[in-house]
C-alpha positions, 0 to 999 in steps of 0.5 A: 500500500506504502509503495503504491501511495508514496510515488502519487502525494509529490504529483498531489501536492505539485498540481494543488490537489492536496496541501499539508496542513499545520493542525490537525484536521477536523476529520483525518480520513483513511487513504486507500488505494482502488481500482485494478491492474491497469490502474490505481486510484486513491480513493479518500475513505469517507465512510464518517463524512458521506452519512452526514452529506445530501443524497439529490436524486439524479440520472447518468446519460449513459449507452440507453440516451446514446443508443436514442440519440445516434443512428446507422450510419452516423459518424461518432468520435469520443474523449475523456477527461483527465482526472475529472473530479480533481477540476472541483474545488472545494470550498475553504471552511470544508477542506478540513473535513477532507483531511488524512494523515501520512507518516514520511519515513525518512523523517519519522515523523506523521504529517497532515493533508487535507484535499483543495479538490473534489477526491474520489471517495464522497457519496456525492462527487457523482452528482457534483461533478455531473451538474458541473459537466451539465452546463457545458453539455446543455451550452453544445447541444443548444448549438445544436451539437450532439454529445453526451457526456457519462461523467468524464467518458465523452462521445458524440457525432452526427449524420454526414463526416463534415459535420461530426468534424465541426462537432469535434472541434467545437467540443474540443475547443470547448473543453479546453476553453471552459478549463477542463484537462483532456486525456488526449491519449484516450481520445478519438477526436477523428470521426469514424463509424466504429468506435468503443465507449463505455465498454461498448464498440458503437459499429454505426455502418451496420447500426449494431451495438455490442460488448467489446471482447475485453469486457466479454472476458472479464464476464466470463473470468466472473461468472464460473457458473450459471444456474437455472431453479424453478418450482412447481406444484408437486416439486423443485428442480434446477441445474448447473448450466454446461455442468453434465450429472447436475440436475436436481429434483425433489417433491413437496410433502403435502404441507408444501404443496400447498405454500405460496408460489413464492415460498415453492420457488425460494426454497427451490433455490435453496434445495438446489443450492444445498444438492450442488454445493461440493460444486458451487464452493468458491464459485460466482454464480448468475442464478436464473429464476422466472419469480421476479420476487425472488430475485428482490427477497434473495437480495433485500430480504422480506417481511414474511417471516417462513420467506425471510428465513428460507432467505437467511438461510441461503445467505449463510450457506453462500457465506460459509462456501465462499459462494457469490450468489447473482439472482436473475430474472428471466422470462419462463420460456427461458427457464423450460429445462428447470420448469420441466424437471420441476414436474417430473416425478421423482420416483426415489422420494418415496415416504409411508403415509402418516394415516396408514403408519397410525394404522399399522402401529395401533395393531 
């Protein structure tokens, strides 16, 4: 953690970002490092401040309003901001609340800081940095310019070459005019009918949207297992998806079959949870279930009691394996397979009725 910190507090204090301070902040803030391996973030952990800050209601423009916004054989260019949160100063009277220590090894000794800028880490810095980044927006597309902005990742176009160019630069000269930095090296500003944003390669010759190959890998390093559960009246079943030998069935006793929907469908995941465990151990797993409620008790929880339970005892099964449990919904012509084998008749799970065992025990 030290030798990732140490090389960034110089840059930090050269560009202004931090200053070293002789009192001791009204808050000293823990600094940690996030992100992955291709890049490193300090990330100011406000976890005593952002309780305490106003949560506004707001919305990201994201893929959804580009996709409405561009058409096929649109010509689309994108640019990214540098550093985006550090353009937000912060006012005098609160840079004390955004404080954090830091212990200089060659001289023994723990100094101060606190942050002149916005750092990543407080609740709000989406939304602050999204109004101020708004008013530059809504200045563009009144002069008729499409763009849209998703926080510090740009991208914008229009229907004929000439003018996506004039877009370009305006955009550029914009930016830089209004005093933003600009991460030239992750930018696209030449026109082109197949460009990558958010993760999406935006191919406007064929009028097509999809997940880049990096983002496809990284889905699939993720998610190691799927699996499909589903319930019905007379019993449970579910299976591992490309997993052989993993099918599970079961039948409801005669008070079961007689529970909510809801209860038959959650314990189905349950049941079926428990029969592949030795599988499922250390896994993250896309769960698919055709009950738009389980997917929401699975991960809040519910106010009826024999459903909150089932939920707690999944939750503690997933936490003692290691297991990370995605519930998904999916609509029940795409969960046949487990709806099948939910209403085969499992011929082993056989038991002696309680009347006639009364019967033969009383002779």
């Amino acid at each position: 953690m030290q030798s990732l910190l140490n090389p960034r507090s110089p840059k930090l204090i050269s560009r202004g970002c931090i200053s070293q301070v002789p009192e001791l902040p009204k808050v000293v803030n823990p600094l940690t490092v996030a992100g992955n391996k291709e890049k490193f973030r300090l990330v100011l952990d406000c976890r005593h401040i952002n309780p305490h800050l106003h949560k506004f209601r707001f919305k990201y423009e994201d893929a959804v309003e580009a996709s409405h916004m561009f058409e096929k054989g649109d010509y689309l260019f994108t640019y990214d901001l540098r550093s985006a949160y550090h353009h937000i100063e912060i006012f005098e009277d609160h840079k004390t609340y955004l404080g954090f220590s830091w212990f200089h090894e060659h001289e023994k000794v723990t100094k101060y800081y606190v942050f002149n800028v916005l750092p990543f880490g407080i609740s709000t810095a989406g939304y602050i940095f999204t109004k101020v980044v708004r008013c530059i927006v809504k200045y563009l597309r009144d002069q008729g310019l499409q763009i849209i902005m998703y926080t510090d990742d740009g991208i914008g176009g229009a229907s004929e070459i000439s003018k996506a160019n004039f877009c370009s630069l305006t955009v550029r000269y914009a930016l830089r005019s209004a005093g933003f930095l600009i991460a030239e090296e992750k930018c696209s500003w030449e026109p082109s009918q197949s460009v990558t944003w958010l993760g999406l390669v935006w191919d406007m010759k064929d009028g097509i949207v999809y997940v880049t190959e990096t983002r496809l890998n990284k889905l699939k390093d993720t998610l190691n297992v799927i699996i499909q559960s589903d319930a019905s009246g007379i019993g449970f079943g579910g299976y591992a998806v490309s997993i052989s030998d993993t099918e599970v069935m079961g039948s409801w006793n005669s008070v079961e079959s007689l529970k909510s929907s809801t209860w038959r469908e959650l314990e189905a995941v349950y049941r079926v949870l428990l029969s592949l465990l030795v599988t499922l151990q250390g896994e993250t797993i896309k769960w698919y279930t055709d009950n738009q409620n389980i997917v929401y008790i699975i991960k809040q929880g519910s106010k009826k009691g024999d459903l909150q339970l089932i939920a707690f005892k999944i939750a503690n099964v997933c936490k003692l394996n290691n297991i990370v449990l995605l519930p998904q919904w999916v609509p029940r012509e795409e969960n046949s397979k487990a709806d099948q084998i939910s209403k085969s008749v499992d011929c082993d799970d056989w038991g002696i009725d309680p009347e006639v065992y009364s019967v033969l025990d009383n002779l």
